[in-house]
Structure formats: C-alpha cells, structure tokens
N, C-alpha and C positions, 0 to 999 in steps of 0.2 A: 474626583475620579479615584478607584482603586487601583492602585498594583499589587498586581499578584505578580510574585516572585517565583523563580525556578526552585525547586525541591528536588532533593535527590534523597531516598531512601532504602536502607537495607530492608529486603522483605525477608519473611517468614521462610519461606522455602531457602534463601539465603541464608541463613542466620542456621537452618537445620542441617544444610550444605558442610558447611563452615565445623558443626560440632560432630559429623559423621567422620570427615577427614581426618579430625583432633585425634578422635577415638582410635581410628586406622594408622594413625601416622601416613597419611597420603596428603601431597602436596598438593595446593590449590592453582589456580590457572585461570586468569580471566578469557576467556575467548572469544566472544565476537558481541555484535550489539545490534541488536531489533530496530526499526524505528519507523510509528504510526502518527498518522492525523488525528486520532481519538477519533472519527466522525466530525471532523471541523468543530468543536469543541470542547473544554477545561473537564482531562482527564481527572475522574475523584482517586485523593488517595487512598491505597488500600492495602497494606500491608502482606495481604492476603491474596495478593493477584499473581497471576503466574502464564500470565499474558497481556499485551496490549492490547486498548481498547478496540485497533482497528490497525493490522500492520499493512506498511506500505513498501518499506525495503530494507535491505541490509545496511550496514555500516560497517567498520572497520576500528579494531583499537589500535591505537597508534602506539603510543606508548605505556608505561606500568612506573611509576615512579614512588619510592617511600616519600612519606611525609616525613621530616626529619624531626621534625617537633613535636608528633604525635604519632605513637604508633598502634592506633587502633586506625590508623587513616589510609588510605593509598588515593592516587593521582592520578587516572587515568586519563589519556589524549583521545575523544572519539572521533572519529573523522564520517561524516555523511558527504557521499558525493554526489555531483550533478547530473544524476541517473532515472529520475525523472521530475514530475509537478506537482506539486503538493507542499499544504501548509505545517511542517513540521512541531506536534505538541508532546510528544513522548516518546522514550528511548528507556529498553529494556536490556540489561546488560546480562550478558551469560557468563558462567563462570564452570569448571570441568575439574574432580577430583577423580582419579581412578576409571577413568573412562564417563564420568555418566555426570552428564550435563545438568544444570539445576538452572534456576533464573535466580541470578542474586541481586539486584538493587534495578529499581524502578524513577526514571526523571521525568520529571514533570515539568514542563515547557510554559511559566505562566504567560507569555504572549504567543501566536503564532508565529515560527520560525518559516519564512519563506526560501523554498529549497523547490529551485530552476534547473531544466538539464541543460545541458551547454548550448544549444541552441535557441535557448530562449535567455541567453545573456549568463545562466548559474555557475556558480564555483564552488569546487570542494568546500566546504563548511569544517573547520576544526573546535569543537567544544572539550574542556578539560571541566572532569567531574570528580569529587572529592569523595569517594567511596567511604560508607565505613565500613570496620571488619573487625573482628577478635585479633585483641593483640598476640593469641595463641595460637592460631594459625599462622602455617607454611606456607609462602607463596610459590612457583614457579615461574624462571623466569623464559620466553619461548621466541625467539628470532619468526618474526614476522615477514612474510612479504613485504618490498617497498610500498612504502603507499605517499613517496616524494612528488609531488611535481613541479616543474619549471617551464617557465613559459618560453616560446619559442625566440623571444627577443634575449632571454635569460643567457638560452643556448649559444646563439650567434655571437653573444658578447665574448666567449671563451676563445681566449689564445689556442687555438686545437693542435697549434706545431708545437708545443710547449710538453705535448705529453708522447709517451711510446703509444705506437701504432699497437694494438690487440693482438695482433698477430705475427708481431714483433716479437713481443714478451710470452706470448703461449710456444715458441718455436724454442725461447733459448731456457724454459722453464714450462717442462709440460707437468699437465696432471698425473698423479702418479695412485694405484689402486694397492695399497698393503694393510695389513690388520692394527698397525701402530700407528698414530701419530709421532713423526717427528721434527726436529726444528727446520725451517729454510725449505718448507717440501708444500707445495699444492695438494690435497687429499681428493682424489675425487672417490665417494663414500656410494655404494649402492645396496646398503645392509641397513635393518635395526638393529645395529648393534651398537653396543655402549665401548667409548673411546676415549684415553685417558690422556689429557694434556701433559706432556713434558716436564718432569720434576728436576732432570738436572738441562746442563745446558751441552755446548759442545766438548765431547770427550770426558762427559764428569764432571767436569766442571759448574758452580754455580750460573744459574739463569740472570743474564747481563738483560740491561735493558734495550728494548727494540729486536729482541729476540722475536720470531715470529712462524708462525705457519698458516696454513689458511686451508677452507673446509669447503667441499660443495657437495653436496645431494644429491648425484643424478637419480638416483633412486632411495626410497626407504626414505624414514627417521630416526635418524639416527641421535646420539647422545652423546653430548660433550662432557666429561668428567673432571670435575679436583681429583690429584692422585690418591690422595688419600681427605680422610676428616679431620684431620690435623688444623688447626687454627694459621700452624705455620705456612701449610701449601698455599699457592695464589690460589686466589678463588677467580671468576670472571665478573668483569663491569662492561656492561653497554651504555655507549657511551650518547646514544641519545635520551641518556633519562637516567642515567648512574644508578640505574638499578643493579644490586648488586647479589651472585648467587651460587653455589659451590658445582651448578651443572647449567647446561644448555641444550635444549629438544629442539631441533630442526626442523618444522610441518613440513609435509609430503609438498606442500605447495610451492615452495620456495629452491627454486635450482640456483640462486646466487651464490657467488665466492665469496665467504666472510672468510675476513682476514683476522686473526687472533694477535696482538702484538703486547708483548710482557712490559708492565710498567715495575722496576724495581724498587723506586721508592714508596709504592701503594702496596709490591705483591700482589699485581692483579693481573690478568688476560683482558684485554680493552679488546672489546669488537665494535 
C-alpha cells in the first residue's frame, strides 16, 4: 500500500506576493484559509493554482508563530470547524500586503480528513502547517477573533466565586474614549487611528513591570504602535505563539478587551 503524505507549498502567486511587498516595503499578513474536498479525490500539485479544486468552507488561522531555527519558515495554527460534511483534501492559505489579497501556499491532504458538523458527533479540527516564505519579507502580526473553545463540563469545573463579577469591575473601572493611550486606563477606541504605547511609566518615570493598559474596538481598526523604531522601545509579544512585532491591527471583527501588560525583563507588551 502507498502513503501519500500531506504537502504544503508556497505557490507562484505567493512567492510574487512576497516580492511585490519586498519592493513597497509593505508588510505581509496571513489572513484566512480556504478549505475543499478536491471532488472526493487526491488534489495534483500545482504551483500554479490559485484556487481549490472544489471549495467547501472557510477556516480560520489561529496563530502565526516564527520558526526559531529557520527563518525562511513561519508556523501557522489553522483551525476547520464543525460547520458542515465533508471529506476534507485541501486547504488554501490567504495572505494580504497593502490591501489586495493573494493566494500564498497550497496543502495537500494526502488521506481524507473527515470533518462532521456537531451534530453528527464533529469537532473543531486544529492543523499546524509549516509555511515557507522569503526570509526578506515583513510579517505582520494581527489580533484575531477568539477562536477558543471549552466544553461545557470544562465550564462548570471553574470556581466562578473566585473571580470579580463583570459588572463589578466595569463600575469601579470604566472605559474611557481619549486620543492617547495611557497606563492603568481601559481605551475604548472607535477610530482608524494609529495609537502609541506608553514609553515612560507613571510620572516619568521608567515602565516597571506589570505596568498595563488595555484596548477594545467598538468601532474602526485601529493600530497599536512602538513609540518609536528604536530597538530600545518595547515592542509587543502575543503570548499565544510569541510572535513578536513593533505594531498591532485590530480587524473590525473583534470587539474584545486586550489587555497589554509590560514585561520588563524581555521589554515587551505581552497581550
């Protein structure tokens, strides 16, 4: 018996992607992920494709993570969920420089991946794919919708007296609407406007650790900033995949509270 093996490849359109950005100095962005049954059979590869054989639904990237040991590589989490029935063979990954989307890397699913809606028993599906990329390209890095779940036994297991009620802590600590980011303040943000993290701390002083503010989007997308390009300013790290990078874009999709919290021995903003 043969096994065919999963492939994952940078395509053409990719790889042109990748050197139009170089040339602009525009930052690159993975953004979302394709994902078809080929026609119930062993998609060919093709370098030269710029769609799947047969799409069925979307997917989600979870996370963006450096390869530490290689950096022509990146680490992508894609999550397919339990949204409908079908035998899943291929997953087309999108990527967005300067507004205008490309198709950058094509996988190839060498058995059928069986992918259930939740009524017929399915479950989110997590696949981590090894992208490759020019090591001269710019990534960006882009705070996501959650895309966590926990089962309802998960839930009921939590001490729930153990934490401040919602409404507890929004009364003694409301959101506040100003053009500055500052330390110890909830921002609620309804602009595209670009917004610069905190370079000193309180009254002048250096930024201590567990210093903090925290961001929410009612409206726009907005942009989180290093004060400057200084290698000395913090940059920011998220902390589900330690990607690390001197700004942060908000998509319009996302109304959560991210909490920015200063790590002083890394110099970083951890969200």
């Amino acid at each position: 018996m043969t096994v065919i093996k999963n492939s994952i490849s940078r395509l053409k359109s990719g790889e042109r992607g990748e050197s139009a950005a170089q040339v602009n100095a525009h930052l690159v962005q993975f953004t979302r992920v394709s994902v078809g049954d080929a026609n119930n059979a062993l998609p060919a590869e093709n370098p030269e494709r710029t769609a799947l054989d047969n799409h069925v639904t979307d997917g989600e990237i979870v996370s963006h993570k450096l390869d530490k040991h290689n950096d022509t590589q990146r680490i992508l989490q894609l999550r397919i969920g339990p949204d409908a029935n079908y035998d899943a063979r291929e997953l087309l990954i999108y990527a967005t420089a300067n507004g205008i989307e490309f198709p950058h890397s094509y996988v190839r699913l060498g058995s059928a991946y069986p992918v259930r809606t939740a009524e017929n028993g399915g479950i989110q599906i997590l696949i981590n794919a090894i992208i490759k990329v020019s090591s001269k390209t710019g990534f960006n890095i882009t705070v996501q919708p959650a895309t966590d779940y926990i089962s309802r036994a998960e839930f009921d297991g939590h001490v729930h007296e153990d934490y401040l009620k919602k409404s507890a802590f929004n009364a003694s600590l409301p959101f506040v609407t100003q053009p500055v980011i500052k330390l110890f303040n909830r921002h609620n943000i309804i602009d595209d406007n670009e917004y610069t993290a905190p370079l000193l701390g309180i009254k002048g002083a250096e930024l201590q650790n567990n210093d903090w503010f925290s961001v929410r989007a009612s409206n726009g997308q907005p942009v989180i900033k290093s004060a400057n390009e200084d290698e000395a300013t913090a940059k920011f790290k998220r902390l589900a995949d330690g990607a690390i990078d001197t700004q942060v874009n908000i998509v319009a999709d996302d109304k959560n509270e991210r909490v920015f919290v200063y790590n002083k021995i890394d110099n970083v903003w951890e969200f």
